[in-house]
C-alpha positions as CSV (number, residue, x, y, z in Angstrom):
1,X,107.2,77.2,44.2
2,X,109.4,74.5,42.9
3,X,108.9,72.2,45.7
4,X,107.4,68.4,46.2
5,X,106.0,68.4,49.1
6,X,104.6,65.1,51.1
7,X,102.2,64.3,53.3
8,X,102.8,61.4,55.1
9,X,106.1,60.3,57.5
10,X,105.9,56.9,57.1
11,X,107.9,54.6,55.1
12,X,106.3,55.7,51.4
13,X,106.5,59.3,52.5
14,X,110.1,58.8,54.0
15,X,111.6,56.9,51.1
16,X,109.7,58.9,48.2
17,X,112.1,61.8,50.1
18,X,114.7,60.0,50.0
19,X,114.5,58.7,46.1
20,X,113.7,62.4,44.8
21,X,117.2,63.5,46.8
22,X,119.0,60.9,45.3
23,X,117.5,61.9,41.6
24,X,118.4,65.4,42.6
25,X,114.7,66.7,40.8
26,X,114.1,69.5,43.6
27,X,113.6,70.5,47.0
28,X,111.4,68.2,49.4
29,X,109.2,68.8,52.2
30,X,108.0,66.0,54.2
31,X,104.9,66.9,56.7
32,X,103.2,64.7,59.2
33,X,101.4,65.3,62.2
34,X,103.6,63.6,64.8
35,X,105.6,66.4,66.1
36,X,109.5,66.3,65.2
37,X,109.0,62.7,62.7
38,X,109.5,64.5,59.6
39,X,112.0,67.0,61.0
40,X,114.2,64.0,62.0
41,X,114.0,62.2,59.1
42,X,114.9,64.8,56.9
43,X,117.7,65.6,59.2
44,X,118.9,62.1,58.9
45,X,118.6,62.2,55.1
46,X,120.3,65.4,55.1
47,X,123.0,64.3,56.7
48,X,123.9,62.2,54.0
49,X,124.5,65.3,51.4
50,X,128.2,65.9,51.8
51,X,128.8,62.0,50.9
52,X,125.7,61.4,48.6
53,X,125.9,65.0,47.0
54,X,122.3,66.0,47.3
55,X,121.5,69.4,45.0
56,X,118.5,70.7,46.7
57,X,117.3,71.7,50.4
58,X,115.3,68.7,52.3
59,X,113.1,70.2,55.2
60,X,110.3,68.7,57.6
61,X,107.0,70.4,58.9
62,X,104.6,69.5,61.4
63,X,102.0,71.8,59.1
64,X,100.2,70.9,56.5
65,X,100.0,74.7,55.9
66,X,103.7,74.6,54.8
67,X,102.5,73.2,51.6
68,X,101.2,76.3,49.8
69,X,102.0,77.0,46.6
70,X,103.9,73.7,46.1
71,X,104.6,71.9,42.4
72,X,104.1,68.6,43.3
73,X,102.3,66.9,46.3
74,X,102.2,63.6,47.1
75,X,99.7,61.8,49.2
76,X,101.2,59.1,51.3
77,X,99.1,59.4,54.8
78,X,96.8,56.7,56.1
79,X,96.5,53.1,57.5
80,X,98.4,50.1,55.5
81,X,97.5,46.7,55.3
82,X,98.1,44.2,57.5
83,X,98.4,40.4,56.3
84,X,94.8,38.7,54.8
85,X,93.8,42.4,54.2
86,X,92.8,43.9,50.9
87,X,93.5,47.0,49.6
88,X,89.9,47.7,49.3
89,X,89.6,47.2,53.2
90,X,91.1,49.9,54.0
91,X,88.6,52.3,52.1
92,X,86.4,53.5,54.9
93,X,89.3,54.7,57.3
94,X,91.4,56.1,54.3
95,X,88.7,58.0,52.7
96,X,87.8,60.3,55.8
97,X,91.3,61.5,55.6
98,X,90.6,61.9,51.9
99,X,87.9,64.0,52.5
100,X,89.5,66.6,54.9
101,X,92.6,66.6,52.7
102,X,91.4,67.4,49.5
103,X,90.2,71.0,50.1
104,X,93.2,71.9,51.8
105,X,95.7,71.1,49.0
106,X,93.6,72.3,46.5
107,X,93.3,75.8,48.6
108,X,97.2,75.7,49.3
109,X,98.7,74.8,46.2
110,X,96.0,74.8,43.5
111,X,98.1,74.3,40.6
112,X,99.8,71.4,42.2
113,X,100.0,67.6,40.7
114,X,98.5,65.5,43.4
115,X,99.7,61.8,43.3
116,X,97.6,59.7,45.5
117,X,99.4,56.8,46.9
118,X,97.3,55.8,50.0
119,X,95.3,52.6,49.4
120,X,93.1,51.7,47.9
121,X,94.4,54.5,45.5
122,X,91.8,54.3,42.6
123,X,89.1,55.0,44.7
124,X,90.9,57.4,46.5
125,X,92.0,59.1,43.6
126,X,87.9,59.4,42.6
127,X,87.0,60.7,46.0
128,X,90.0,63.2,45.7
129,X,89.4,64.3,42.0
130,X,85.5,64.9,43.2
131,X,85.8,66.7,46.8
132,X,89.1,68.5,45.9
133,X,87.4,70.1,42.9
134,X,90.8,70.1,41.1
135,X,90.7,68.8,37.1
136,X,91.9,65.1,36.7
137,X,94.5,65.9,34.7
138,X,96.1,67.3,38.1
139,X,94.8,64.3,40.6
140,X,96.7,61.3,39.6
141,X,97.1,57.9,41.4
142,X,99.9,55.3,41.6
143,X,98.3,52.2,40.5
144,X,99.5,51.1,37.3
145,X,102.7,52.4,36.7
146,X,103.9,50.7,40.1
147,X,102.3,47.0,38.4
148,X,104.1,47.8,35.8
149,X,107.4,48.6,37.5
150,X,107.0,45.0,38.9
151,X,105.9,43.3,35.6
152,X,109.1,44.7,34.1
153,X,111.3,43.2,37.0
154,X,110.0,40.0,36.4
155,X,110.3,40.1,32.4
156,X,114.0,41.2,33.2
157,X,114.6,38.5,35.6
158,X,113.0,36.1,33.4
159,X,115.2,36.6,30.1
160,X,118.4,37.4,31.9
161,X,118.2,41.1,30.4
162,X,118.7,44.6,31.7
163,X,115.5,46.0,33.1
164,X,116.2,49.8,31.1
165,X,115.3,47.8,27.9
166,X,112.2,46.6,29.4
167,X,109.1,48.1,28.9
168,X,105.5,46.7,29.9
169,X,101.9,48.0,30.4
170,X,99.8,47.4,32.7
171,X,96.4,49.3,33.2
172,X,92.9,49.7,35.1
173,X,92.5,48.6,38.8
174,X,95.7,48.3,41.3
175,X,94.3,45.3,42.7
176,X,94.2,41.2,41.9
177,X,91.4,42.5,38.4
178,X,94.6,44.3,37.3
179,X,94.6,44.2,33.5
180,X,98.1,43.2,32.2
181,X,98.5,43.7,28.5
182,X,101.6,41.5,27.5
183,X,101.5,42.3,23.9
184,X,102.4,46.3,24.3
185,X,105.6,44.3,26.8
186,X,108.7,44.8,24.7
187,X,112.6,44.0,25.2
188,X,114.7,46.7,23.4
189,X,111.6,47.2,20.9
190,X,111.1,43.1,20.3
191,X,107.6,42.2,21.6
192,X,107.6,40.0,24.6
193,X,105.1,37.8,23.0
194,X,108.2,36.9,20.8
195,X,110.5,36.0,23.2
196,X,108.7,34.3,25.5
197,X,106.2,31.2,25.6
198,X,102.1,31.7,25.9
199,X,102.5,29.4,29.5
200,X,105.7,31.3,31.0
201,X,103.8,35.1,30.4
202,X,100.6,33.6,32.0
203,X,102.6,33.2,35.1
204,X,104.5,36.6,35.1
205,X,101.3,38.1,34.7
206,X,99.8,36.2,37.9
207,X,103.2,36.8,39.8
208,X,102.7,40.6,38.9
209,X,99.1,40.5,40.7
210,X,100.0,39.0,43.7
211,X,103.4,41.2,43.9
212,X,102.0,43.2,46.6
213,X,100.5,40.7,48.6
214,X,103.4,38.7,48.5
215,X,105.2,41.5,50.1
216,X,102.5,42.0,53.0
217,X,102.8,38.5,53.7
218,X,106.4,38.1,54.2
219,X,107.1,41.4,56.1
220,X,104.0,40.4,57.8
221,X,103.2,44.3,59.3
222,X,104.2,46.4,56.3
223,X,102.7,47.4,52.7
224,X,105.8,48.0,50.0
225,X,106.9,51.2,50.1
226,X,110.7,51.2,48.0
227,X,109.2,50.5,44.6
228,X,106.2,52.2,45.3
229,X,109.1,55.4,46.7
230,X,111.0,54.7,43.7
231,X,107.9,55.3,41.2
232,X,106.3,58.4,42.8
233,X,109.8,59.8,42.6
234,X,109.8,58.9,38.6
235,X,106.5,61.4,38.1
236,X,107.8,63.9,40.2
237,X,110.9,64.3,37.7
238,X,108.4,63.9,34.9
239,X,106.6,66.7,36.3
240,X,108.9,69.3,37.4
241,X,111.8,68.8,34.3
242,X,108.6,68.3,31.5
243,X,109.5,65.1,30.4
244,X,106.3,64.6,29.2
245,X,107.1,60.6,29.9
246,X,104.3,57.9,29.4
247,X,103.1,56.2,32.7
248,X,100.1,53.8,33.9
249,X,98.4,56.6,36.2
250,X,95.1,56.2,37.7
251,X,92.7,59.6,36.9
252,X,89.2,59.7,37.1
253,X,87.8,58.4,33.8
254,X,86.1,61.0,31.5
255,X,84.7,58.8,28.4
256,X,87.9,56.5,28.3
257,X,86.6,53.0,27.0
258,X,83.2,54.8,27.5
259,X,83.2,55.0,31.2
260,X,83.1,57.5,33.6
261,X,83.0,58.4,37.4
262,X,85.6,56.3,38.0
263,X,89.3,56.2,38.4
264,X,91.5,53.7,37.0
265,X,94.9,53.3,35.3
266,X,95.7,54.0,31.7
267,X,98.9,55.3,30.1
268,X,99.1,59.2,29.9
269,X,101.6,61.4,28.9
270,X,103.1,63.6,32.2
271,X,104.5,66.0,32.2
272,X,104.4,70.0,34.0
273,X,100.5,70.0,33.4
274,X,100.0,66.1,34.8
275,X,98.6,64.2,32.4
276,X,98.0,65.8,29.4
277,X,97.2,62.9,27.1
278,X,95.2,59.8,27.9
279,X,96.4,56.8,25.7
280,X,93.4,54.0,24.8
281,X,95.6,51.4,24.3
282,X,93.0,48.9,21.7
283,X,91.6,45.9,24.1
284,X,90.2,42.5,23.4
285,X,86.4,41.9,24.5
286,X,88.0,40.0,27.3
287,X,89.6,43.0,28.6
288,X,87.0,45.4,28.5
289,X,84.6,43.6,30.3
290,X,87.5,43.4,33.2
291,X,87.7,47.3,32.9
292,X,83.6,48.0,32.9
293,X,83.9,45.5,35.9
294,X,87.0,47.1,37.6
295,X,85.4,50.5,37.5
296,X,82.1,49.5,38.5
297,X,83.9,48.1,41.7
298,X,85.3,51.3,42.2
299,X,82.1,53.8,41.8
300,X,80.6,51.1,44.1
301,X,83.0,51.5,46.9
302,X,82.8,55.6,46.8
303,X,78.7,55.9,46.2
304,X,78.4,56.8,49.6
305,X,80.1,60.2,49.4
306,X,78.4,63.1,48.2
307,X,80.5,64.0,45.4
308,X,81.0,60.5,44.2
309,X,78.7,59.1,41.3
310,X,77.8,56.3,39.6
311,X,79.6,54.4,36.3
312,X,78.3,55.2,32.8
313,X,78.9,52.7,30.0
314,X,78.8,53.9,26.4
315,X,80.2,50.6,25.0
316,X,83.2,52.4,23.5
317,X,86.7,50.3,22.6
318,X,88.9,53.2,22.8
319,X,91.5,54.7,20.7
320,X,93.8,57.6,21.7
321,X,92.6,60.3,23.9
């Protein structure tokens, strides 16, 4: 079934709705347990069709059951964070939904790509990938491609350019050990390191890793949920036209810079299979040891679930996977 289906009412959950409608990729179903949440916001959205032109059917369940057989199913359920929280805080609450979750996707719609956007999503993504059983090319969380999203923003606003001609990369944890990589940044193909003083990247990079926090603090109640909408809705079209488009998505790592048993953001190539390439963009000594020290964080913070396991280090440097 041609369908994206979310889990999730709130405001990632509504607005990821909303974005694919407005991108016109396919129908949406938007499920939460609060009886009549998702019914009335998909009413509301619907509403909007005869002036905004929407393509496809928007619908709302109360049933998680009305997922089956979907394309595309997105994970936005859970608890936010709160100001002086971190992401990482909200592990032990998140992950019990986690855990009843991932069975029942991977029963309902087995061949679906799963993006994983509650916090903290790498571990969550691990914990998914592992209890869910599903292949890691299929479980995929939005970490890096969202840092990214914000990097470029900032580049854009910084030289006074469009942001389409902006590209940047950012991989590994979606946290403040993020691992921004300015030198695969480009404007219109010109590297950013051309454009653009050692001092004044230095502090877009640091504005990029406190993006989110930034946000938390001045809405004081809320987590970002527009760009974060925005980006899910950028897979799902990846997914269901093909595109085979290059994101920063965390997967559970499978020998990537030699590590494993954990899940953290790379570039991969998405398209109707998930990721179906893993890119090693080359890192400096530096780097790595952020990586080995990013995943270790996150093998630490699921070792106390069953399916979870520990990092293994083989001292690769990567290359193109």
């Amino acid at each position: 079934m041609a369908q994206v289906s979310i889990i999730g009412g709130g405001n990632v959950g509504a607005n990821t709705a909303f974005f694919i409608a407005e991108k016109a990729v396919t129908d949406v179903l938007l499920v939460d347990i609060q009886a009549g949440l998702s019914r009335g916001k998909m009413l509301d959205i619907m509403e909007a069709a005869p002036i905004r032109r929407y393509r496809n059917l928007l619908s709302g369940s109360d049933s998680l059951g009305d997922i089956k057989g979907s394309e595309f199913v997105v994970v936005a359920a859970g608890a936010i964070r709160s100001p002086g929280m971190r992401r990482e805080d909200l592990f032990t609450v998140n992950a019990a939904l986690i855990r009843s979750l991932a069975p029942e996707i991977a029963r309902l719609a087995p061949d679906s790509i799963v993006v994983i956007a509650t916090e903290p999503v790498d571990s969550l993504t691990a914990l998914f990938t592992r209890v869910s059983g599903m292949p890691r090319s299929r479980v995929l969380g939005l970490g890096g491609i969202l840092d990214s999203t914000r990097l470029r923003a900032l580049i854009s606003r910084e030289l006074n350019v469009s942001m389409e001609i902006v590209t940047a990369m950012v991989i590994g944890r979606h946290s403040d050990d993020m691992v921004c990589l300015p030198r695969y940044c480009s404007i219109a193909g010109v590297p950013l390191t051309q454009l653009l003083p050692a001092n004044r990247i230095t502090a877009l990079v640091e504005e990029t890793r406190t993006a989110g926090d930034l946000v938390v603090e001045l809405a004081k109640r809320s987590s970002a949920y527009y760009a974060p909408s925005a980006a899910i809705a950028e897979l799902a079209d990846s997914v269901h036209m093909n595109l085979n488009r290059v994101f920063s998505v965390s997967l559970l790592l499978e020998g990537e810079y030699g590590l494993t048993d954990a899940a953290l953001s790379l570039p991969a190539v998405i398209g109707s299979r998930g990721a179906s390439r893993v890119l090693t963009p080359e890192l400096t000594p530096q780097e790595l040891a952020v990586l080995q020290e990013s995943a270790r964080k996150v093998a630490a913070a699921v070792k106390g679930d069953p399916a979870a396991g520990s990092v293994r280090t083989s001292g690769s440097r990567g290359g193109t996977k």
